[in-house]
Backbone as a printed PyTorch tensor [residue, N CA C, xyz], in Angstrom:
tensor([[[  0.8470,  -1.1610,   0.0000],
         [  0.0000,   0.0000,   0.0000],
         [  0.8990,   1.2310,   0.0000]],

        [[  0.8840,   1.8540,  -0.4420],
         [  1.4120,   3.6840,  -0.7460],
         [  1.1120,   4.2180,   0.3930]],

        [[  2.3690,   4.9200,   0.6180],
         [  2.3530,   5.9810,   2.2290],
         [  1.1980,   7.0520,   1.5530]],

        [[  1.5910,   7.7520,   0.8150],
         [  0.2980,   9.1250,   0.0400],
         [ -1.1480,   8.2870,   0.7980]],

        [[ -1.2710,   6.5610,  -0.1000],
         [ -2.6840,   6.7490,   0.2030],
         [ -2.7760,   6.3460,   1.8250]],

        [[ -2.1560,   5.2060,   2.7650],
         [ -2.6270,   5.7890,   3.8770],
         [ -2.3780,   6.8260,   4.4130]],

        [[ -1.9770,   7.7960,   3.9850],
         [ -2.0250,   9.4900,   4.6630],
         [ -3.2820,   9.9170,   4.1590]],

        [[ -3.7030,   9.8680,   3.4130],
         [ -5.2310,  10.1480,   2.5080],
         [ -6.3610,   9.6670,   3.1720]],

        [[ -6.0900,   8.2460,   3.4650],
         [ -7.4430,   7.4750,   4.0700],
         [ -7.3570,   8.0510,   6.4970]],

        [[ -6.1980,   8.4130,   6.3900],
         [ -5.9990,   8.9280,   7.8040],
         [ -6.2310,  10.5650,   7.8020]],

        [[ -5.9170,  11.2100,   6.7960],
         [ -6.4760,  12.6670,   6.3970],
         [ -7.6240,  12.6160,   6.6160]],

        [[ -8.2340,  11.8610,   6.1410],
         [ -9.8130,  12.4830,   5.8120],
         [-10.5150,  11.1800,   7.1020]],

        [[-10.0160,  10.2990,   8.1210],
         [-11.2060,  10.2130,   9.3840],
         [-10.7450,  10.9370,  10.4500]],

        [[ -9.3240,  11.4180,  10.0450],
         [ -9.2100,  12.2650,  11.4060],
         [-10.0260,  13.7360,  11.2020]],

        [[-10.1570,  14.2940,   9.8060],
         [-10.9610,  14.8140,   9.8050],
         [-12.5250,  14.7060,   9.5370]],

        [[-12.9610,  13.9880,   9.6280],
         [-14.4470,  13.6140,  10.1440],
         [-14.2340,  13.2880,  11.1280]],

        [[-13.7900,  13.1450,  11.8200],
         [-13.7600,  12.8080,  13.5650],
         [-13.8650,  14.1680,  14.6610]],

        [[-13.2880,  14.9880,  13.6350],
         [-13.4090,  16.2770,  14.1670],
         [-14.6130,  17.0230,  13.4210]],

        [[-15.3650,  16.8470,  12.8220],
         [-16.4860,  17.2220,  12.3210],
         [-17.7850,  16.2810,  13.3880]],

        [[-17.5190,  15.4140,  13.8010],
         [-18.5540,  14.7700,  14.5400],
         [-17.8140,  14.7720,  16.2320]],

        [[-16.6470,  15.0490,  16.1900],
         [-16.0160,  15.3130,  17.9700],
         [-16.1910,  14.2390,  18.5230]],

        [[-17.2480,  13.7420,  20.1050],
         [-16.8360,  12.6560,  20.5070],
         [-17.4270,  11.8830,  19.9280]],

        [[-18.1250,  11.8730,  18.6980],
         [-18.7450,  10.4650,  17.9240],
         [-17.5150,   9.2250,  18.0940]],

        [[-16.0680,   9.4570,  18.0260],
         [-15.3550,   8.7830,  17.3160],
         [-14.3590,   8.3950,  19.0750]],

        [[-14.6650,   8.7830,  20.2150],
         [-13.9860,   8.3040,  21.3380],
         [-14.2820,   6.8380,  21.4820]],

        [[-15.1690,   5.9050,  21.3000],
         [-15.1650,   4.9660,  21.4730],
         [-14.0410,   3.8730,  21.1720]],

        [[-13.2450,   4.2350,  19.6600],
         [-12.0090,   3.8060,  19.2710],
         [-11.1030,   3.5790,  20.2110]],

        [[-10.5900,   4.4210,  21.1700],
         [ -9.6690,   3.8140,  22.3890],
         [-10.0690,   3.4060,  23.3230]],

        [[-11.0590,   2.5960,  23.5040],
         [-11.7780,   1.8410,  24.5430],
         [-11.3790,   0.2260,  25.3920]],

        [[-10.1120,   0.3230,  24.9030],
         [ -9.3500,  -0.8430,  25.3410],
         [ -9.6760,  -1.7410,  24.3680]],

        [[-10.0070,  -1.6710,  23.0890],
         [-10.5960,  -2.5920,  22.7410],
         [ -9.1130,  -3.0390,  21.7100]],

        [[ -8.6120,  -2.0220,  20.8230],
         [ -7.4850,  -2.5770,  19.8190],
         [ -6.0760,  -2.1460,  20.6700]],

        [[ -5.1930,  -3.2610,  20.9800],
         [ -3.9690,  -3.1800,  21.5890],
         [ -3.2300,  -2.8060,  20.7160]],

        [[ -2.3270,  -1.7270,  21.5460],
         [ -1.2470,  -1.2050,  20.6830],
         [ -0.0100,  -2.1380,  20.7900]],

        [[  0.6150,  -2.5050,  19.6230],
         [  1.9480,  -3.5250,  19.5210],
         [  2.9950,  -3.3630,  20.8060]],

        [[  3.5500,  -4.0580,  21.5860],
         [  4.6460,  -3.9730,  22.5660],
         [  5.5910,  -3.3070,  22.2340]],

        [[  6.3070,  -3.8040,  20.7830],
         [  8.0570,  -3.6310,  20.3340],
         [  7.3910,  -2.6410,  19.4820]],

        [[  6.6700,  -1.4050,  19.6400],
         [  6.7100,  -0.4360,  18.4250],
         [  6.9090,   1.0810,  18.9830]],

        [[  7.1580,   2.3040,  18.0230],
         [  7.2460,   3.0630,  18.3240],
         [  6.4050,   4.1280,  17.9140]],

        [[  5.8610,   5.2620,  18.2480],
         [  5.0280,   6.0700,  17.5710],
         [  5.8440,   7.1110,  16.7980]],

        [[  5.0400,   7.0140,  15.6160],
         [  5.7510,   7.8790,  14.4600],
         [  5.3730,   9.1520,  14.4830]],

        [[  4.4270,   9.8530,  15.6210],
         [  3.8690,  11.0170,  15.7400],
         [  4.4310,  11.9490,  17.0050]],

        [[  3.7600,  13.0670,  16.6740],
         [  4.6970,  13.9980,  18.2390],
         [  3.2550,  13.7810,  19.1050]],

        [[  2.1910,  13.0200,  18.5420],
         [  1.0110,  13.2940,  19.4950],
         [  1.3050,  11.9120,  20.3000]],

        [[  0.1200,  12.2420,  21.9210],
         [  0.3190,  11.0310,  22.1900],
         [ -0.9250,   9.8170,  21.9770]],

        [[ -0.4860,   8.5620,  22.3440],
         [ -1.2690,   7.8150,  22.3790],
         [ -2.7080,   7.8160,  22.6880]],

        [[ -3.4760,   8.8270,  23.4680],
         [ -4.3610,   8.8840,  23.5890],
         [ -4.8570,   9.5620,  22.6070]],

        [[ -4.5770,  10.3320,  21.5920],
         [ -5.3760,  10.9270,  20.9350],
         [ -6.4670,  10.0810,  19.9270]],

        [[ -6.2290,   8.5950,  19.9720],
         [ -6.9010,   7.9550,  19.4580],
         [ -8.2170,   7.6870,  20.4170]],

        [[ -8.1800,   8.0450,  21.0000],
         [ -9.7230,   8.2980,  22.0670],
         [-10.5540,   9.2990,  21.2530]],

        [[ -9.7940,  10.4500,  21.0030],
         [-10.5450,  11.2010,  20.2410],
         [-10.6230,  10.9380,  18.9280]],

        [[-10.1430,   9.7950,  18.1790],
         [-11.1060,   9.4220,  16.7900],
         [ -9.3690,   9.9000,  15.9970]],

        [[ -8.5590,  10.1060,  16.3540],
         [ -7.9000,  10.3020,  15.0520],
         [ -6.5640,   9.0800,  14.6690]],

        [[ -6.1370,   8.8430,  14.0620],
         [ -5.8050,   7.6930,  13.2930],
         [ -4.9180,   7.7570,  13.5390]],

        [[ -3.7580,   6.6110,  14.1180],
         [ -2.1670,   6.5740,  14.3420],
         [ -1.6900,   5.5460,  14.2600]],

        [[  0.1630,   5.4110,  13.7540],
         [  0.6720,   4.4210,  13.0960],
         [  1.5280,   4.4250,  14.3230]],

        [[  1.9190,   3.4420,  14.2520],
         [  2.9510,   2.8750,  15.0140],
         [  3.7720,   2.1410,  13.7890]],

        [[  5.3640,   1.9220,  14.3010],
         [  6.4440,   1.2420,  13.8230],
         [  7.0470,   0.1600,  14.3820]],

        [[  7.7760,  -0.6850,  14.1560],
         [  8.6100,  -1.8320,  14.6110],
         [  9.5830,  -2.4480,  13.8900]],

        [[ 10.8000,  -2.5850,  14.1380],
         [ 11.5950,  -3.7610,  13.8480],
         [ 11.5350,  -4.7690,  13.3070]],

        [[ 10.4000,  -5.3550,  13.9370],
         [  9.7150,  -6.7460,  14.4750],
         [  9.2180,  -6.9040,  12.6150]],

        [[  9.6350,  -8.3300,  12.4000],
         [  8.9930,  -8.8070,  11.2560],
         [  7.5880,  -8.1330,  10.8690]],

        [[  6.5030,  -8.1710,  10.0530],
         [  5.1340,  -8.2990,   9.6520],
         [  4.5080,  -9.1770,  10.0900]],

        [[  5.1340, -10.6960,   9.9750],
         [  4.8540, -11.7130,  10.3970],
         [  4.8180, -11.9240,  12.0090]],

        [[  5.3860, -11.3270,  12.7240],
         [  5.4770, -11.1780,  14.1620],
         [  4.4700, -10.4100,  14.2970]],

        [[  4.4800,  -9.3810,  13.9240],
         [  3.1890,  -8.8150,  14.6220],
         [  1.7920,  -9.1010,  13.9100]],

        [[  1.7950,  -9.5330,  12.6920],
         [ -0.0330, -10.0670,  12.3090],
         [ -0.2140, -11.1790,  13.8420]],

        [[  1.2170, -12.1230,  13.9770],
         [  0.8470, -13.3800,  14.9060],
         [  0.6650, -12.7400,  16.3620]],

        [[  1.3810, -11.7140,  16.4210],
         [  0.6420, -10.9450,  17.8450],
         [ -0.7550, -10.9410,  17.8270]],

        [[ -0.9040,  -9.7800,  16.8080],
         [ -2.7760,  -9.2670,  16.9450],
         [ -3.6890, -10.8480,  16.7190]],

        [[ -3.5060, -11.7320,  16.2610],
         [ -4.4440, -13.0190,  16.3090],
         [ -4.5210, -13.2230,  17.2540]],

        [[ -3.1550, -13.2250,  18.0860],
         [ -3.8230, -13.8880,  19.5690],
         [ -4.2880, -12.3870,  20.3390]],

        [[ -3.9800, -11.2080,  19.9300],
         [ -4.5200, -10.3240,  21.0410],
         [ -6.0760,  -9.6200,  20.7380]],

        [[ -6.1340,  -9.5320,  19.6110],
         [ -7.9630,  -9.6530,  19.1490],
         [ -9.0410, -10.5460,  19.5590]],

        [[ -9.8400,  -9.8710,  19.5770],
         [-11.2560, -10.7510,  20.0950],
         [-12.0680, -11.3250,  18.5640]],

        [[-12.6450, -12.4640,  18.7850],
         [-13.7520, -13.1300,  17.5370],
         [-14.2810, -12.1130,  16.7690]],

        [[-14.3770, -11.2420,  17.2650],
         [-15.3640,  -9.9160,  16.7300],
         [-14.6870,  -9.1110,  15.8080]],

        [[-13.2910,  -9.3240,  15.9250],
         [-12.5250,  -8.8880,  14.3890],
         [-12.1800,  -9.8830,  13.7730]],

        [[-12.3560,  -9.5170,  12.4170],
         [-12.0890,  -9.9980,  10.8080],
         [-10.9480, -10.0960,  10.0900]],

        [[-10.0290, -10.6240,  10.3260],
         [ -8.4730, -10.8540,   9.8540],
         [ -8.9410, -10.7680,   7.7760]],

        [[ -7.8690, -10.0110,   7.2100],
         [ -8.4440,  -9.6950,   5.5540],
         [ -6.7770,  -8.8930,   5.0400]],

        [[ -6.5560, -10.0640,   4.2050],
         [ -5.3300,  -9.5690,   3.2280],
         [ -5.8320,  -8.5540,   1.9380]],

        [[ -4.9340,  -7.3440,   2.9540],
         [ -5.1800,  -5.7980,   1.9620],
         [ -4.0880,  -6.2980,   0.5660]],

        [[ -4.1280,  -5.0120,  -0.0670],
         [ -2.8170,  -4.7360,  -1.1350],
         [ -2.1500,  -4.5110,  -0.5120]],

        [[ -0.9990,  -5.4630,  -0.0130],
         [  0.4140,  -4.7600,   0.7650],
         [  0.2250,  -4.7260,   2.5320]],

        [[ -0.7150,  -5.9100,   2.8810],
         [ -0.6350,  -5.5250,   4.3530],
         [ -1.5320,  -6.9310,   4.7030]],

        [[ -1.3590,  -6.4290,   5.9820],
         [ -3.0810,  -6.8400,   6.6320],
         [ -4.0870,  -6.2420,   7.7400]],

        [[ -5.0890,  -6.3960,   7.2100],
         [ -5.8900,  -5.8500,   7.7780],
         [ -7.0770,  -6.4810,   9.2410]],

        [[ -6.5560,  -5.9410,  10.3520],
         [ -7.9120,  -6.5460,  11.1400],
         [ -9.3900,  -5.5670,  11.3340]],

        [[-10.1360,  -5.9370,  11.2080],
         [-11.3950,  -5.0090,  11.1390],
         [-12.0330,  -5.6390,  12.4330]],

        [[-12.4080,  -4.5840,  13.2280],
         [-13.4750,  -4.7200,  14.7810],
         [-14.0810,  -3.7160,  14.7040]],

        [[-15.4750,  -4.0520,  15.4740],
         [-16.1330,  -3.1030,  16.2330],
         [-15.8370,  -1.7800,  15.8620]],

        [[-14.4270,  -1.3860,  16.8850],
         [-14.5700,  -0.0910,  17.0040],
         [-13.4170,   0.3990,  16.0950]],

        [[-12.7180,   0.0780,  15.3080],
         [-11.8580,   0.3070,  14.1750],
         [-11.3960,  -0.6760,  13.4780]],

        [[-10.2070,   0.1030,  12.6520],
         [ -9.4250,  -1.2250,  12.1980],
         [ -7.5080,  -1.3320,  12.4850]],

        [[ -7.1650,  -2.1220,  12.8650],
         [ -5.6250,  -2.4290,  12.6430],
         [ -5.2490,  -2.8760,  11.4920]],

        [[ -4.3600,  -1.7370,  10.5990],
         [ -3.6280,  -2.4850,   9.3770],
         [ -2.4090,  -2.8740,   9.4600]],

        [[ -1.3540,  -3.5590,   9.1380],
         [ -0.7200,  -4.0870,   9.2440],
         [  0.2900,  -4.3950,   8.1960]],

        [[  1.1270,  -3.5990,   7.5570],
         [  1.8510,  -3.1970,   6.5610],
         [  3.7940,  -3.5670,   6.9470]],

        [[  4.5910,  -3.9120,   5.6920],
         [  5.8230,  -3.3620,   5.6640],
         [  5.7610,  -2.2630,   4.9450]],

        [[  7.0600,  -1.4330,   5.4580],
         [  7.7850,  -0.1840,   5.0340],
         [  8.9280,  -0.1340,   5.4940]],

        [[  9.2940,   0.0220,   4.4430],
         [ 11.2090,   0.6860,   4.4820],
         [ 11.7400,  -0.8770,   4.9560]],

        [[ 10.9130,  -1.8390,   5.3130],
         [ 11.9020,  -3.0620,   5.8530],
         [ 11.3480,  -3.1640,   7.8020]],

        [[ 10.9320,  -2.2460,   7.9870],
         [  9.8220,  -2.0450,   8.9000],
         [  8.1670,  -2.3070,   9.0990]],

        [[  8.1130,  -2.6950,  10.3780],
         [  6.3260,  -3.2800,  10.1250],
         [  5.4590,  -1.1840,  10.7940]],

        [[  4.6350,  -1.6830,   9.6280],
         [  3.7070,  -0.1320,  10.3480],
         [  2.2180,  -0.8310,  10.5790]],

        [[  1.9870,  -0.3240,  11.9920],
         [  0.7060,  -0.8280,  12.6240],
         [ -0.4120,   0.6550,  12.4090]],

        [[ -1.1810,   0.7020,  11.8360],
         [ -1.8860,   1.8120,  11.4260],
         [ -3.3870,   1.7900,  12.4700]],

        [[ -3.4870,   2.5880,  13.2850],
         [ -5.0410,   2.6350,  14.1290],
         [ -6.0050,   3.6260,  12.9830]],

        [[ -6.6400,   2.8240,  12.5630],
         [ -8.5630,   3.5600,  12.0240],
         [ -9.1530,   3.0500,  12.4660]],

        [[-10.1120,   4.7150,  13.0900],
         [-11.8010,   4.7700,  13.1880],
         [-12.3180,   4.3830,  12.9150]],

        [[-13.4520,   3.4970,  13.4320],
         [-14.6610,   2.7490,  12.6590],
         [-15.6790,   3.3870,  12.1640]],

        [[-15.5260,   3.8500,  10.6580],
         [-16.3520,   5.1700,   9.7450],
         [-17.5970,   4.7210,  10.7300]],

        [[-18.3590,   3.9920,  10.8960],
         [-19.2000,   3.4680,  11.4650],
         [-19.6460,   4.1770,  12.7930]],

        [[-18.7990,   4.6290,  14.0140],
         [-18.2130,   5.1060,  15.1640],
         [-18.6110,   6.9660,  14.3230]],

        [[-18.3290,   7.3290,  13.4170],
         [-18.2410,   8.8210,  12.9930],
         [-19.3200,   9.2250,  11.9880]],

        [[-20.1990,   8.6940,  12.0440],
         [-21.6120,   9.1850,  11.7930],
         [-22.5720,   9.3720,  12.2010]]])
């Protein structure tokens, strides 16, 4: 998957998230765990995904290490689904994608459009 387009698809729910405000807090509800071995690629912090806006995390750690993390750390209620260039878990209250870059794994947090209407 192309950095442009997930900056595009994270452009535009962080901004509907802020067009609907706390529609989109439900997203950090303990529900999608953030990876152990990763780092945040942003100056914001971790909580801002309470308020609905979309954040990547990085790692070292194979692709393959961390899809086999999130299987066991997801609940039945998400949908494991091979994107273009990643993978994708879909729940409830967002989704975890699950991408290489640069030789690096990127863990991507989205809003559940669903959550922002």
């Amino acid at each position: 998957m192309k950095v442009r387009t997930i900056r595009a698809v994270f452009a535009s729910a962080a901004a509907a998230c802020l067009m609907v405000g706390s529609g989109c807090a439900a997203q950090a509800n303990g529900q999608l765990p953030m990876y152990p071995n990763a780092k945040n690629l942003d100056t914001m912090p971790a909580s801002v995904i309470s308020a609905g806006v979309p954040m990547v995390l990085e790692s070292t750690d194979a692709v393959a290490s961390v899809v086999a993390w999130y299987t066991t750390q997801l609940s039945g209620s998400c949908t494991r689904t091979a994107q273009s260039g990643g993978i994708r878990f879909a729940c409830p209250t967002g989704s975890i994608m699950i991408y290489a870059h640069q030789e690096k794994a990127q863990i991507a947090f989205v809003p559940s459009m669903a959550l922002m209407r």
